[in-house]
Backbone as JSON Lines, residues from 0, in Angstrom:
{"i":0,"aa":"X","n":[3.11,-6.38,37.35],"ca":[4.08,-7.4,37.69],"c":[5.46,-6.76,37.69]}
{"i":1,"aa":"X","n":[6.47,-7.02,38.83],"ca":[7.66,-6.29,38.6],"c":[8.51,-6.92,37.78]}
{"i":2,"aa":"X","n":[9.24,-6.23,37.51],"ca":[10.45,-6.98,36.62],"c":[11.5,-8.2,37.32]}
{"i":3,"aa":"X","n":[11.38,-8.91,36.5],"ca":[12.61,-9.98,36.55],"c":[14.0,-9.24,37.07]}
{"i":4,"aa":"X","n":[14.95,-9.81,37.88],"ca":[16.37,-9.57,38.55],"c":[16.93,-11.13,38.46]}
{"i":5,"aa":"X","n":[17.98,-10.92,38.23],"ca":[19.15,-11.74,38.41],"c":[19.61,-12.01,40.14]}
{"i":6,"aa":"X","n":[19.3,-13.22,40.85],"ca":[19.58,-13.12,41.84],"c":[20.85,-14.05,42.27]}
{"i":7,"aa":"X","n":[21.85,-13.46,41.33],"ca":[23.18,-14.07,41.67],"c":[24.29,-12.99,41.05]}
{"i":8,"aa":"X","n":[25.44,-13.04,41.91],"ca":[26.09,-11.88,41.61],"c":[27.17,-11.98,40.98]}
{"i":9,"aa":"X","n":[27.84,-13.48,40.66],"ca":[29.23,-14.01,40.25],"c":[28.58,-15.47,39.56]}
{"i":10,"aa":"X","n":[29.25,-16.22,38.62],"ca":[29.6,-17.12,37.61],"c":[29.54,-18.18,39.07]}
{"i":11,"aa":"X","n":[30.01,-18.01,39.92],"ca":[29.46,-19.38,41.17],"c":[28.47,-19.45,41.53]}
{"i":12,"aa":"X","n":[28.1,-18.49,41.45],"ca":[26.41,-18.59,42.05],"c":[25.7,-19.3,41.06]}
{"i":13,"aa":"X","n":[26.08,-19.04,40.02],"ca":[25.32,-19.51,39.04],"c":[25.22,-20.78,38.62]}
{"i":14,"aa":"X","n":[26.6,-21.61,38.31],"ca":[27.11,-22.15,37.99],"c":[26.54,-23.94,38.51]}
{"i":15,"aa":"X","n":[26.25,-24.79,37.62],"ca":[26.19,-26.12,38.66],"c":[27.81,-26.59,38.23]}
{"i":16,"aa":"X","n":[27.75,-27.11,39.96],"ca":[29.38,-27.32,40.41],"c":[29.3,-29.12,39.78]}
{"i":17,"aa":"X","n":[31.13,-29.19,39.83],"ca":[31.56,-30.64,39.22],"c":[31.03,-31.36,38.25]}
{"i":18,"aa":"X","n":[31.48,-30.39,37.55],"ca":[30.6,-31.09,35.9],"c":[31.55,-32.41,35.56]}
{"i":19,"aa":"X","n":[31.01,-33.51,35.28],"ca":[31.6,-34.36,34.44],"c":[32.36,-34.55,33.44]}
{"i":20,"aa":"X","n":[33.34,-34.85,32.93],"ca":[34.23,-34.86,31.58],"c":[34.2,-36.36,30.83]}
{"i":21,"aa":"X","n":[34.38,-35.49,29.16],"ca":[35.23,-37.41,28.84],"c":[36.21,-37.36,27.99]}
{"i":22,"aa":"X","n":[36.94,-38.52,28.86],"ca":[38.23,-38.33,28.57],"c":[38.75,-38.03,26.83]}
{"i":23,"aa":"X","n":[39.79,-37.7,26.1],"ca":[39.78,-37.31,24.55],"c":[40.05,-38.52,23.64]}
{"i":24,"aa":"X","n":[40.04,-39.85,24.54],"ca":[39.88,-41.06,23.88],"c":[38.43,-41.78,23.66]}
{"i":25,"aa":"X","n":[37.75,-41.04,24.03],"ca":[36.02,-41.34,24.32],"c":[35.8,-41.37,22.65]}
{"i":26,"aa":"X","n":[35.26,-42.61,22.41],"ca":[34.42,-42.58,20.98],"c":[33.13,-42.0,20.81]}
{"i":27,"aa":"X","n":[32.42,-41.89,19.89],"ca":[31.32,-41.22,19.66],"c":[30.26,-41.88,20.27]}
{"i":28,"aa":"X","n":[30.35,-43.31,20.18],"ca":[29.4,-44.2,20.81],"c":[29.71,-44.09,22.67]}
{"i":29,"aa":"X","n":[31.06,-44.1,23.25],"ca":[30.8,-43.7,24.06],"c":[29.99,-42.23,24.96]}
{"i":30,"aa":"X","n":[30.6,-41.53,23.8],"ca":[30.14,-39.6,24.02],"c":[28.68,-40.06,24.18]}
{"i":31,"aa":"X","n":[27.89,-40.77,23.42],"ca":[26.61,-40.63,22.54],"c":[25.84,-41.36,24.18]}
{"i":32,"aa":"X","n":[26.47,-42.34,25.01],"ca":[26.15,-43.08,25.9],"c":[25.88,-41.89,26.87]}
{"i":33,"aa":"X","n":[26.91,-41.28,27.17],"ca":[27.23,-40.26,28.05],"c":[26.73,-39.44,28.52]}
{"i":34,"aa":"X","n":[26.38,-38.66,27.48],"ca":[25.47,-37.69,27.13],"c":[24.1,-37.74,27.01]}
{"i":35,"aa":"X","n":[23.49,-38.94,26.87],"ca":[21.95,-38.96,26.5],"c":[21.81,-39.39,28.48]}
{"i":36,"aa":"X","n":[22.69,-40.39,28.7],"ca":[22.6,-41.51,30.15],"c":[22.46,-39.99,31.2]}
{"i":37,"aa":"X","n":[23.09,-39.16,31.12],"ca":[23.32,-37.72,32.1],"c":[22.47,-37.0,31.85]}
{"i":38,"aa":"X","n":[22.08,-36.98,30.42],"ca":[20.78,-35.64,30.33],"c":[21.72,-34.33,29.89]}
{"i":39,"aa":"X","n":[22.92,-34.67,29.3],"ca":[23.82,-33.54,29.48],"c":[23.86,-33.63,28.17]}
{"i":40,"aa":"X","n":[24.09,-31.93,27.64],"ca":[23.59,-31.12,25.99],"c":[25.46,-30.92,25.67]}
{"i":41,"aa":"X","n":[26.38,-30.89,26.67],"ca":[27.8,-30.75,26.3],"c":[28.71,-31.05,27.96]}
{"i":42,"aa":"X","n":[29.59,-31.69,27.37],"ca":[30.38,-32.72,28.24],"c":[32.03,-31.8,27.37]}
{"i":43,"aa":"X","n":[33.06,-31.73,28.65],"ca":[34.33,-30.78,28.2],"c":[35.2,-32.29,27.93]}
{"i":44,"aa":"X","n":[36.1,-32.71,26.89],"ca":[37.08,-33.7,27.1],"c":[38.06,-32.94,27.06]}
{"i":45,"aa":"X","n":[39.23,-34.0,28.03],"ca":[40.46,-33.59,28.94],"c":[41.52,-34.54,28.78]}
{"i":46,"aa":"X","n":[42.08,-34.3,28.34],"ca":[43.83,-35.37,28.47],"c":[43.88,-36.0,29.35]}
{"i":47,"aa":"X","n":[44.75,-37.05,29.36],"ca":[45.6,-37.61,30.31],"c":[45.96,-36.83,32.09]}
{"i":48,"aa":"X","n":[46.21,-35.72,31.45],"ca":[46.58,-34.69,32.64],"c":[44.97,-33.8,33.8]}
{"i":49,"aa":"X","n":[44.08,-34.28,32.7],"ca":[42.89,-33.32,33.27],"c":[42.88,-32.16,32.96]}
{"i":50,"aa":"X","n":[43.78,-31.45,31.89],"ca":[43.62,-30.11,31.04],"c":[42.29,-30.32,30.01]}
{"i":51,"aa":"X","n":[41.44,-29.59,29.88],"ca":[40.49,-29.45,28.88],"c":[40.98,-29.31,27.58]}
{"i":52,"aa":"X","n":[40.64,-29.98,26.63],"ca":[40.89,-29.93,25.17],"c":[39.9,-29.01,24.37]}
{"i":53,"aa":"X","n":[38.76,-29.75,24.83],"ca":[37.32,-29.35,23.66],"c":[36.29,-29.32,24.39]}
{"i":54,"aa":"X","n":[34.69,-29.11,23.89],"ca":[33.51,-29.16,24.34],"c":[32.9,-30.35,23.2]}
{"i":55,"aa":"X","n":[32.61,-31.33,23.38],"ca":[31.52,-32.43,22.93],"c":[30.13,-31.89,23.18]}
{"i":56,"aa":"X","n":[29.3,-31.9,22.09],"ca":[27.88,-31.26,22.69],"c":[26.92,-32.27,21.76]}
{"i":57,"aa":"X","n":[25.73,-32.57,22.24],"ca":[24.79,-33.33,21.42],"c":[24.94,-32.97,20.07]}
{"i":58,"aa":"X","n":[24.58,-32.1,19.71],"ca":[24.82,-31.39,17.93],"c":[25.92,-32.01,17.31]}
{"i":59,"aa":"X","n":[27.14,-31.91,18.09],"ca":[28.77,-32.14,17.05],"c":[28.05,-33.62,17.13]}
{"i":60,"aa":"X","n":[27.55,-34.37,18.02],"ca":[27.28,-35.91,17.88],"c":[26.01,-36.03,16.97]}
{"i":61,"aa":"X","n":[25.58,-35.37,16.55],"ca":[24.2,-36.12,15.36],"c":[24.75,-34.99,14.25]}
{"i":62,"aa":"X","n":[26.08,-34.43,13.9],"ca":[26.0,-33.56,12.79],"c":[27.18,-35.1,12.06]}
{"i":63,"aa":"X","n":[28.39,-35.23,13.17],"ca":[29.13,-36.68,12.84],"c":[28.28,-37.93,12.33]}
{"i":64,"aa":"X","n":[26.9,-38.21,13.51],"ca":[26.21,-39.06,12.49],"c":[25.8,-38.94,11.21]}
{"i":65,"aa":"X","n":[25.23,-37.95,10.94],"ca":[24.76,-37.73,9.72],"c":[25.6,-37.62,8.31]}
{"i":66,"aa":"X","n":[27.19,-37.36,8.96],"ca":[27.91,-37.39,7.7],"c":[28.5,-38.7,7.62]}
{"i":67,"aa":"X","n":[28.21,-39.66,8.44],"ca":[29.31,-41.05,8.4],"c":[28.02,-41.97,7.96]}
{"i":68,"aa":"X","n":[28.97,-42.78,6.79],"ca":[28.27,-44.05,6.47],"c":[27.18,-44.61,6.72]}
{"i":69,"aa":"X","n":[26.23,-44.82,6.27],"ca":[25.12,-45.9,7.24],"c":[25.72,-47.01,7.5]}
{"i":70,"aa":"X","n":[25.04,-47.6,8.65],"ca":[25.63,-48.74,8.68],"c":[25.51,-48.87,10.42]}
{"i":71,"aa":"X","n":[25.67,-50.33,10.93],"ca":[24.79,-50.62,12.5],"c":[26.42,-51.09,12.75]}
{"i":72,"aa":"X","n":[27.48,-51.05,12.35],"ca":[28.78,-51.2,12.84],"c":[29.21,-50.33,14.13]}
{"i":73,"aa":"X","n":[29.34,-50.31,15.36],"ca":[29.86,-49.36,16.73],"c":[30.74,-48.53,15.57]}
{"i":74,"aa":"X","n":[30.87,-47.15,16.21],"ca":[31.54,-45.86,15.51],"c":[32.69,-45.47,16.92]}
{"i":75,"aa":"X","n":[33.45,-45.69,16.24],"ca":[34.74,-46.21,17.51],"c":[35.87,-44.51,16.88]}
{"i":76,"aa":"X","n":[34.77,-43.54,16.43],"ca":[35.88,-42.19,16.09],"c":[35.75,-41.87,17.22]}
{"i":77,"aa":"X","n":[37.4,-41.22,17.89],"ca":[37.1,-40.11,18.84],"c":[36.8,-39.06,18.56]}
{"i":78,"aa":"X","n":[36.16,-39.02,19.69],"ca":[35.28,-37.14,20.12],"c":[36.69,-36.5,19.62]}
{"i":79,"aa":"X","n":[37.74,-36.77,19.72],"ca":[39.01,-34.97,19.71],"c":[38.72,-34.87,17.85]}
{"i":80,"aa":"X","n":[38.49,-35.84,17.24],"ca":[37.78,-35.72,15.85],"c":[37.08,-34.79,15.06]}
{"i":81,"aa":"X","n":[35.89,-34.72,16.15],"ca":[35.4,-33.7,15.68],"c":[33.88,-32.99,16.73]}
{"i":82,"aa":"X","n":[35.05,-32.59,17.98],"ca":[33.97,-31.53,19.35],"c":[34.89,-30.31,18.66]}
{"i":83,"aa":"X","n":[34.5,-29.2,19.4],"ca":[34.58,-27.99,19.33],"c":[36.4,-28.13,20.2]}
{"i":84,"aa":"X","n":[37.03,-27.61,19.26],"ca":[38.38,-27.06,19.82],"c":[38.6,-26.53,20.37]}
{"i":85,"aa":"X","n":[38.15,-25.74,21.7],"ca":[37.85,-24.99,22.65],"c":[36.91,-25.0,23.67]}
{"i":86,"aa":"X","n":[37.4,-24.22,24.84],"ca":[36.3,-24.31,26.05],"c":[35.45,-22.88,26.09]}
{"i":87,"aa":"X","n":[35.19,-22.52,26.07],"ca":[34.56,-21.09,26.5],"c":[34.65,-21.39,27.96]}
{"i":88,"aa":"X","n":[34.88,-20.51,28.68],"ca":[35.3,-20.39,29.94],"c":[35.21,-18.9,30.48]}
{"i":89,"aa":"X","n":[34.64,-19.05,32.27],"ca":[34.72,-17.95,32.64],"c":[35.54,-18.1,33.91]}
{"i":90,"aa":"X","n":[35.78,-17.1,35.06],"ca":[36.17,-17.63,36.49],"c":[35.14,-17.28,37.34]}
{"i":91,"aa":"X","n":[35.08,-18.05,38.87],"ca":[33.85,-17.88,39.13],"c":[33.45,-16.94,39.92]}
{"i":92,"aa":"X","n":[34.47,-15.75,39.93],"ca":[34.29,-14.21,40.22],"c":[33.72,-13.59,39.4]}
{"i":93,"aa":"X","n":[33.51,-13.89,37.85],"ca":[33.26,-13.25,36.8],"c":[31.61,-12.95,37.21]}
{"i":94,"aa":"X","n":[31.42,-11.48,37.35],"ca":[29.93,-11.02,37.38],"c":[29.11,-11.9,36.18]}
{"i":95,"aa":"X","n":[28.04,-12.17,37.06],"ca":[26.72,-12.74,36.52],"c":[26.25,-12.07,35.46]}
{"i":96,"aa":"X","n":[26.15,-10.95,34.85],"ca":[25.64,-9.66,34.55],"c":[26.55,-10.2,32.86]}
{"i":97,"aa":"X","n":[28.05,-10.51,33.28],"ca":[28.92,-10.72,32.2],"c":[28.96,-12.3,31.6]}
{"i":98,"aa":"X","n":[28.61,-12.92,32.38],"ca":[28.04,-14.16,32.08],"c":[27.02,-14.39,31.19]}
{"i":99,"aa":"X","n":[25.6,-13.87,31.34],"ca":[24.63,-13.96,30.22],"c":[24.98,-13.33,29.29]}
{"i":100,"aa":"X","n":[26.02,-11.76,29.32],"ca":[26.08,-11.36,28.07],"c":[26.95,-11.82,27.42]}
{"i":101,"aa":"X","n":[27.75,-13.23,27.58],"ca":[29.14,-13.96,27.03],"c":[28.28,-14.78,26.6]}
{"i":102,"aa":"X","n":[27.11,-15.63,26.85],"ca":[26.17,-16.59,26.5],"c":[25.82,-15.99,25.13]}
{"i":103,"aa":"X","n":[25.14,-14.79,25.14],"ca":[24.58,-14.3,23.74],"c":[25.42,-14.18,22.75]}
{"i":104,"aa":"X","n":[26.83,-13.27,23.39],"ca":[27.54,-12.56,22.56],"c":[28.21,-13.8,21.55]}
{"i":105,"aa":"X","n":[28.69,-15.18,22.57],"ca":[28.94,-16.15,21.78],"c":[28.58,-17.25,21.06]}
{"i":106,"aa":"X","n":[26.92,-16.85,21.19],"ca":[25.81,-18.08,21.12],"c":[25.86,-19.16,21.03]}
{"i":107,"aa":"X","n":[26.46,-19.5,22.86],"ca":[27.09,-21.27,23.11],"c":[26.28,-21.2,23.98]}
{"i":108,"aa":"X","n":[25.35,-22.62,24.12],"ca":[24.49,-22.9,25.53],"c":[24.9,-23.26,26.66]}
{"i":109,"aa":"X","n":[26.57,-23.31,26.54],"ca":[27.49,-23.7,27.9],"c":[28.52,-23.05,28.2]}
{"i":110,"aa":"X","n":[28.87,-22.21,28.89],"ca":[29.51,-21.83,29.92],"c":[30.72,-22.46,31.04]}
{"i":111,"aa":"X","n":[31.89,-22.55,30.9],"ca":[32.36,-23.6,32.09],"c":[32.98,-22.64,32.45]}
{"i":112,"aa":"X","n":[33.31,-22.95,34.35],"ca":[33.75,-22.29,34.91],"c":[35.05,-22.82,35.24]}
{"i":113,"aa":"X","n":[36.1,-22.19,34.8],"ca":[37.49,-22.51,35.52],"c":[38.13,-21.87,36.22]}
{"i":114,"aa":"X","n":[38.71,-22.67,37.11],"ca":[39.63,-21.96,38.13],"c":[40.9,-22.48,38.36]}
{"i":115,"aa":"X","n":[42.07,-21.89,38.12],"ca":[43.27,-21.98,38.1],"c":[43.62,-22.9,37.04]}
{"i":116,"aa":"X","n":[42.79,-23.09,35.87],"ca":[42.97,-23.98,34.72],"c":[42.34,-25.36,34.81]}
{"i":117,"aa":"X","n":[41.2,-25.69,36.25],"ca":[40.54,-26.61,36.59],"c":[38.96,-26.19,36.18]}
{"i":118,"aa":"X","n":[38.31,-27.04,35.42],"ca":[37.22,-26.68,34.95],"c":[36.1,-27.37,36.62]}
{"i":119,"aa":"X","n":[35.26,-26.01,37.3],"ca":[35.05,-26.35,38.2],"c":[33.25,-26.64,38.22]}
{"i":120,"aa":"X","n":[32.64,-25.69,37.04],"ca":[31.47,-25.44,37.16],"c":[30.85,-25.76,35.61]}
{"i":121,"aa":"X","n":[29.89,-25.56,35.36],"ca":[28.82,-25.24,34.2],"c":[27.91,-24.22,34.07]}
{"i":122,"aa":"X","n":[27.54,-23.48,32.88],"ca":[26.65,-22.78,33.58],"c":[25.93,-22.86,31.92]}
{"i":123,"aa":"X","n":[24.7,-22.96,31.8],"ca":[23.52,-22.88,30.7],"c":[22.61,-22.09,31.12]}
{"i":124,"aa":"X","n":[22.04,-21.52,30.16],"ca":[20.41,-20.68,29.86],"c":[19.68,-21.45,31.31]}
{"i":125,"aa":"X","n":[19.74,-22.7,31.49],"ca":[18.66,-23.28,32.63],"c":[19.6,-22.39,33.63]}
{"i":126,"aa":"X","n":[20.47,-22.63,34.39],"ca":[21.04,-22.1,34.95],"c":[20.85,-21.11,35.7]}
{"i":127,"aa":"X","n":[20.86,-19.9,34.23],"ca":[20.67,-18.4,34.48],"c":[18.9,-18.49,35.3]}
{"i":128,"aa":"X","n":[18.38,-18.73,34.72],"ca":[16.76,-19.07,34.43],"c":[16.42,-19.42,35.47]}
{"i":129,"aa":"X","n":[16.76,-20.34,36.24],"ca":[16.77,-20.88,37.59],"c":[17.16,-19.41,38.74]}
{"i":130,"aa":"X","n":[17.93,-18.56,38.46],"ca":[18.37,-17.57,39.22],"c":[17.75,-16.12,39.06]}
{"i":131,"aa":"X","n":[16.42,-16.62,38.27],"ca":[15.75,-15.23,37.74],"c":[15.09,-15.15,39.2]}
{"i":132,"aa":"X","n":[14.19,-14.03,39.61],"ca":[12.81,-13.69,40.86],"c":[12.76,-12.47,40.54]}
């Protein structure tokens, strides 16, 4: 059997385009809607302006449940509370090659692609995986 290749050569190829955001007023119950309703493992929230703040990912949302209260009351904290303070980000020139090894090196399952400070793409393990032959 021959070996596996990467059949994409840049962070666009790779990448699924127009990822969704929520906004940094999004509560947990909204995030929690969001995220399960899309099938999506991390969603970027963005200001007022459409600048990226953070990454919201399923995990930061059941690590918040688990430390807050019991109780069947709506959880009305915002996501800027407590997602990840940062985007990991690549551009979508950035070789493919440097892409999976930014995946490992930073062991985040998401990837966003920005361009000119506009978050344009996504890119996850499915992603790459999808572009193996």
């Amino acid at each position: 059997m021959p070996p596996l290749s990467l059949k994409a050569a840049t962070a666009a190829e790779l990448m699924t385009a127009g990822p969704t955001s929520l906004h940094a007023t999004a509560t947990v119950d909204e995030a929690t809607r969001f995220l399960t309703e899309k099938a999506f493992g991390a969603a970027v929230v963005i200001d007022d302006a459409g600048h990226p703040l953070g990454v919201v990912t399923k995990t930061d949302v059941l690590v918040h449940a688990r430390q807050r209260k019991p109780g069947l009351e709506p959880d009305d904290t915002p996501v800027t509370e407590f997602m990840t303070p940062a985007v990991f980000s690549v551009r979508p020139d950035t070789p493919a090659r440097s892409v999976v090894e930014q995946l490992l090196a930073l062991n985040v399952h998401h990837l966003f692609v920005a361009d000119g400070g506009v978050i344009v793409g996504v890119i996850s393990p499915v992603d790459v995986l999808r572009k193996l032959g």
